[in-house]
MINUTI-280644 format. One record per residue: x, y, z of N, C-alpha, C, O in turn; residue in one letter; residue number from 1. Coordinates in Angstrom, 1 decimal. Example, Ala and Ser with C-alpha at 12.3 -4.5 7.8 and 13.67 -1.06 7.14 Angstrom:
<nodes>
    n_c1    n_c2    n_c3   ca_c1   ca_c2   ca_c3    c_c1    c_c2    c_c3    o_c1    o_c2    o_c3  type  seq
    13.2    -5.7     7.8    12.3    -4.5     7.8    13.2    -3.3     7.8    14.2    -3.3     8.5     a    1
    12.8    -2.2     7.1    13.7    -1.1     7.1    12.9     0.0     7.9    13.4     1.1     8.0     s    2
</nodes>
This chain:
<nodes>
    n_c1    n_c2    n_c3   ca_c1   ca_c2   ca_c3    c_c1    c_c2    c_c3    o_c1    o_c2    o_c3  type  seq
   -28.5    82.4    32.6   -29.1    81.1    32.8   -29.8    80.7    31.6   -30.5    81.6    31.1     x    1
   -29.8    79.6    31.0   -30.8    79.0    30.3   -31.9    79.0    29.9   -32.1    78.7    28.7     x    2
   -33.1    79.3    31.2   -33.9    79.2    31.2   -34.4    81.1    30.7   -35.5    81.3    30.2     x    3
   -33.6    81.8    30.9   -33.8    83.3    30.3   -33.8    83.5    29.0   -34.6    84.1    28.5     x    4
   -32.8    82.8    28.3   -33.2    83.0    27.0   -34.4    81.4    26.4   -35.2    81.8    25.5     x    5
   -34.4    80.3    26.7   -35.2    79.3    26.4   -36.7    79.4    27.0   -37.7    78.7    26.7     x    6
   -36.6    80.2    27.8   -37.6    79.7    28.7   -39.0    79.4    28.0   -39.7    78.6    28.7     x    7
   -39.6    79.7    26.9   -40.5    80.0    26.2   -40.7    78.5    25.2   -41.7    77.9    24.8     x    8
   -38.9    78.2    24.9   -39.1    77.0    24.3   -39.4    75.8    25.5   -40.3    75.0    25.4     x    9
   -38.6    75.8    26.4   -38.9    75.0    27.2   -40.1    74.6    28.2   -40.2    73.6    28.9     x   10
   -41.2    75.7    27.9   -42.6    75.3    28.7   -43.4    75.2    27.2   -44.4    74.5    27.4     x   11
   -43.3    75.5    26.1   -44.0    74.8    25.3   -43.5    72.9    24.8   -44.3    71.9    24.4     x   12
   -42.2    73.0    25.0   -41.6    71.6    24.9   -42.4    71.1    25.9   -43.6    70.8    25.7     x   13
   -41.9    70.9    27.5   -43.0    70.2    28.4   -44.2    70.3    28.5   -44.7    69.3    29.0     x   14
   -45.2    71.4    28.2   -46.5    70.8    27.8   -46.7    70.2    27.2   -47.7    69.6    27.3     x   15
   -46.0    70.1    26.0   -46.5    69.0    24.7   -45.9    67.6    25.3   -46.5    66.6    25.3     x   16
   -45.1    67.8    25.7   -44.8    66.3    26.4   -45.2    65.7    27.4   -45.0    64.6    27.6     x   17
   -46.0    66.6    28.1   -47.0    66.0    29.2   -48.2    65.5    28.7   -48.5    64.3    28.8     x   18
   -48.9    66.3    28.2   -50.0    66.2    27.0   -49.8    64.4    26.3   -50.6    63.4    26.3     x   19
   -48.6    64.4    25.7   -47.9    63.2    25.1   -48.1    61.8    26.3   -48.7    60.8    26.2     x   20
   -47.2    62.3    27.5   -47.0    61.3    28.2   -48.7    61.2    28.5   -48.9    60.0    28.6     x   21
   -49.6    61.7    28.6   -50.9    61.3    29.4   -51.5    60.4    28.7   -52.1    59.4    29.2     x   22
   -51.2    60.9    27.3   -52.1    59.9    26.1   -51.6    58.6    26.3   -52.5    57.7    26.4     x   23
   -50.3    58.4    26.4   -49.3    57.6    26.2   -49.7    56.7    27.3   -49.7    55.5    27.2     x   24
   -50.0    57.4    28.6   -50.6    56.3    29.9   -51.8    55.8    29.8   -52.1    54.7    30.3     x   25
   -52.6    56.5    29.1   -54.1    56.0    29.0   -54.1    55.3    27.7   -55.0    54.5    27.5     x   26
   -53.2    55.5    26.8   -53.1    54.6    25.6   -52.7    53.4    26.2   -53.5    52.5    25.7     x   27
   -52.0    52.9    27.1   -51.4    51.6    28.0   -52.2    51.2    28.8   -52.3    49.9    28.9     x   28
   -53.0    52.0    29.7   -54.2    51.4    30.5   -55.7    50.9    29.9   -56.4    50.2    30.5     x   29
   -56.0    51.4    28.6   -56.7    50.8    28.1   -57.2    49.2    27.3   -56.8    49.2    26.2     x   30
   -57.7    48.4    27.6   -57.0    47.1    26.9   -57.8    46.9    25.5   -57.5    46.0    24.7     x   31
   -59.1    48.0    25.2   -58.8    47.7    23.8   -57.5    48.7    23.1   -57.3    49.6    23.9     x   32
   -56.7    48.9    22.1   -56.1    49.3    21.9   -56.1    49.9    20.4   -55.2    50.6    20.0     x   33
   -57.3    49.4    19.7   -57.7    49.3    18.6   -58.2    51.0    17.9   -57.9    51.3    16.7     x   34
   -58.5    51.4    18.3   -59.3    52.7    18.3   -58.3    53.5    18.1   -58.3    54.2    17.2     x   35
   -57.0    53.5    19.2   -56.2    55.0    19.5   -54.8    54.8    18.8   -54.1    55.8    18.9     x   36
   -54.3    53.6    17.9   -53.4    53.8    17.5   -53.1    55.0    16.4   -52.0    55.7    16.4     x   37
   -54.2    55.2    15.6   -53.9    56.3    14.5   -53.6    57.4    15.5   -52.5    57.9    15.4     x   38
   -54.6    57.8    16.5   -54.3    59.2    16.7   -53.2    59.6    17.3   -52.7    60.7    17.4     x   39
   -52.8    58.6    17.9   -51.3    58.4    19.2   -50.3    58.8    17.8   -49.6    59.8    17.7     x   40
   -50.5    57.7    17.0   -49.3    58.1    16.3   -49.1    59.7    15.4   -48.0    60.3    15.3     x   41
   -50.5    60.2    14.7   -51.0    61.0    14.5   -49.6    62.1    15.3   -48.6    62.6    14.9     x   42
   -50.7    62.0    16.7   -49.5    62.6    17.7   -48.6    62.8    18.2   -48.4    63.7    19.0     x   43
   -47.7    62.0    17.8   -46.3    61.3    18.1   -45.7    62.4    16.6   -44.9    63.4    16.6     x   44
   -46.5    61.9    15.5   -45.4    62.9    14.5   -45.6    64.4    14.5   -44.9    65.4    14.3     x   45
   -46.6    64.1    14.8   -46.8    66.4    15.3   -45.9    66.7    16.3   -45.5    67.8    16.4     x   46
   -45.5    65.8    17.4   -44.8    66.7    18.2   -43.4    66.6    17.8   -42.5    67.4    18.2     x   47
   -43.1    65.3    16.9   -41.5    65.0    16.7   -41.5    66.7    15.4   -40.6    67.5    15.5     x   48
   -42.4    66.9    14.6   -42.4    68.4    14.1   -42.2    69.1    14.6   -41.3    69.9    14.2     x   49
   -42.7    69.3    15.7   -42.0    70.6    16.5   -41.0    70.6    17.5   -40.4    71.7    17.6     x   50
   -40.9    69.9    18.0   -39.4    70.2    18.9   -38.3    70.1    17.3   -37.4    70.9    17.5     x   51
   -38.2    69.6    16.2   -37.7    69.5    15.5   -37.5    70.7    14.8   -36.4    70.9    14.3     x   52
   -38.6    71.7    14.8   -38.7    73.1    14.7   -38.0    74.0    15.4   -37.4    75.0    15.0     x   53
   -38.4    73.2    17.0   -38.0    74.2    17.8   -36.8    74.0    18.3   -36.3    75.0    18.7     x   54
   -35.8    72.5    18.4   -34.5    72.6    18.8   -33.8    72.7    17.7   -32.9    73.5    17.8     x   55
   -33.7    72.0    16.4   -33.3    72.1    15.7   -33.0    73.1    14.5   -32.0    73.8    14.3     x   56
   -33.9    73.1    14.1   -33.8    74.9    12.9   -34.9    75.7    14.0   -36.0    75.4    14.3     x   57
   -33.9    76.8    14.3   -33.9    77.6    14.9   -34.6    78.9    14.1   -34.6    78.8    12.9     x   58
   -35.1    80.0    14.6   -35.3    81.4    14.3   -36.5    80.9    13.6   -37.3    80.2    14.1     x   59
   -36.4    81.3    12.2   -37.6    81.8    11.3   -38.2    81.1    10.5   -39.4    81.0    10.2     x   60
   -36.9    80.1    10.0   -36.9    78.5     9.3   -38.0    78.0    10.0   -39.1    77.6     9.4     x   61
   -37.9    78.0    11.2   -38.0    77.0    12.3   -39.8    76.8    12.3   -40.6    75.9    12.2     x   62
   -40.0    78.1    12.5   -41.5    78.4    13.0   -42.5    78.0    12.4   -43.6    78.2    12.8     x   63
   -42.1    77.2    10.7   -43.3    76.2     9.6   -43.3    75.0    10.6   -44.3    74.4    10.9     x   64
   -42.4    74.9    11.0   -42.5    73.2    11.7   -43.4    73.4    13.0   -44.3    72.7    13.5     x   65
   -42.9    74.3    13.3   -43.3    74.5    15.0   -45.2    74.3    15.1   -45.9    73.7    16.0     x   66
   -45.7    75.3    13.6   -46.7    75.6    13.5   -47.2    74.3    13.0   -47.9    73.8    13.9     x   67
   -47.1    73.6    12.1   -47.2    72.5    11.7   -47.1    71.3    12.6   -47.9    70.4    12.6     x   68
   -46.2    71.4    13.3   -46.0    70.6    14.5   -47.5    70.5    15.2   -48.3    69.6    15.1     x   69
   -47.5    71.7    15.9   -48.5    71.8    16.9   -50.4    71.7    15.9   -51.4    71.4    16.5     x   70
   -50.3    72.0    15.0   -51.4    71.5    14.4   -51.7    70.2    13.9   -52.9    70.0    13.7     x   71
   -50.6    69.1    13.6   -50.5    67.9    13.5   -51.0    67.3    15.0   -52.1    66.8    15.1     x   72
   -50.0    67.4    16.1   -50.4    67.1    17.1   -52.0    67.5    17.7   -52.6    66.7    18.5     x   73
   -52.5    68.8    17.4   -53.7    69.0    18.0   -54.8    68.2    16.9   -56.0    67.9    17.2     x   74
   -54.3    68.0    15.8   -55.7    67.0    14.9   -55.7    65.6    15.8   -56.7    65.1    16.3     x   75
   -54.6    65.1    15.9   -54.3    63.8    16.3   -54.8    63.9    17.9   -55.7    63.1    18.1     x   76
   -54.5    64.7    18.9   -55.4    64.9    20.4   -56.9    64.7    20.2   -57.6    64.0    20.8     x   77
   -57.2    65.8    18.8   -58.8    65.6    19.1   -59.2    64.6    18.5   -60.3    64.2    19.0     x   78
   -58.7    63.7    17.3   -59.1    62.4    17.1   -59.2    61.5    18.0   -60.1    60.7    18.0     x   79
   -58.1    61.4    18.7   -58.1    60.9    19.8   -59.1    60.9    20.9   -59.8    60.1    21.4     x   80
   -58.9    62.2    21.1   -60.6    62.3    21.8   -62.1    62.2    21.7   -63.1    61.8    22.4     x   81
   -61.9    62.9    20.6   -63.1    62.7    19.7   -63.7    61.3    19.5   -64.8    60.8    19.9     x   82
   -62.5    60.7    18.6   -63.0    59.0    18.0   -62.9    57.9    19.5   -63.7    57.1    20.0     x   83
   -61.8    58.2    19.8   -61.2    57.4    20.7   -62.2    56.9    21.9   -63.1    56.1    22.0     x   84
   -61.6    57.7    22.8   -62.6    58.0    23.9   -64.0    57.9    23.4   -64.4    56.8    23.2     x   85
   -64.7    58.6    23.2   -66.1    58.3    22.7   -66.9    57.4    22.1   -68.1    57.3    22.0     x   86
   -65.6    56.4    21.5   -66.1    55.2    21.1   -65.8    54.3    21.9   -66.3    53.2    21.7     x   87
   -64.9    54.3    23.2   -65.0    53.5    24.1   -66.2    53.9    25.7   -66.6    53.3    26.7     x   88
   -66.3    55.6    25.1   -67.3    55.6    26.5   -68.9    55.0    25.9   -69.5    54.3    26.7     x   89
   -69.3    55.2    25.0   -70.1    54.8    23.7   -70.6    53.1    24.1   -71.7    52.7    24.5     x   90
   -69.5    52.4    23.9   -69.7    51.0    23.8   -69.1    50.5    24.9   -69.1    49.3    25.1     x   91
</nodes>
């Protein structure tokens, strides 16, 4: 099955994409919009790094992106949270 040998890629792919989709809803429910674009996008290219790591170049190649990936993405979450959020709980 699939999931025996992926399985490791496939729950790190859906958390980052859950993580992704959350931002992505509260980036839409908020009506200022001004604040969160950098880090959304920020976000957006850290995770296109790593699934790009992880479905694409495979094995050993792979694991600069993955790592890169997921540290792009985690700068851009905490800016996001950090700047974002806090400047709209703030004001």
């Amino acid at each position: 099955m699939w999931w025996q040998y992926y399985g490791d890629a496939v729950i790190a792919v859906s958390v980052l994409t859950a993580i992704l989709t959350l931002s992505f809803t509260h980036f839409y429910m908020v009506k200022s919009k001004r604040g969160f674009i950098l880090p959304l996008s920020i976000s957006i290219i850290g995770y296109i790094s790593f699934v790009t790591g992880i479905v694409f170049i495979r094995g050993f190649e792979g694991l600069g992106f993955m790592v890169y990936g997921v540290i792009i993405m985690g700068i851009g979450l905490l800016y996001y949270l950090g700047v974002g959020v806090y400047r709209k709980i703030r004001y």
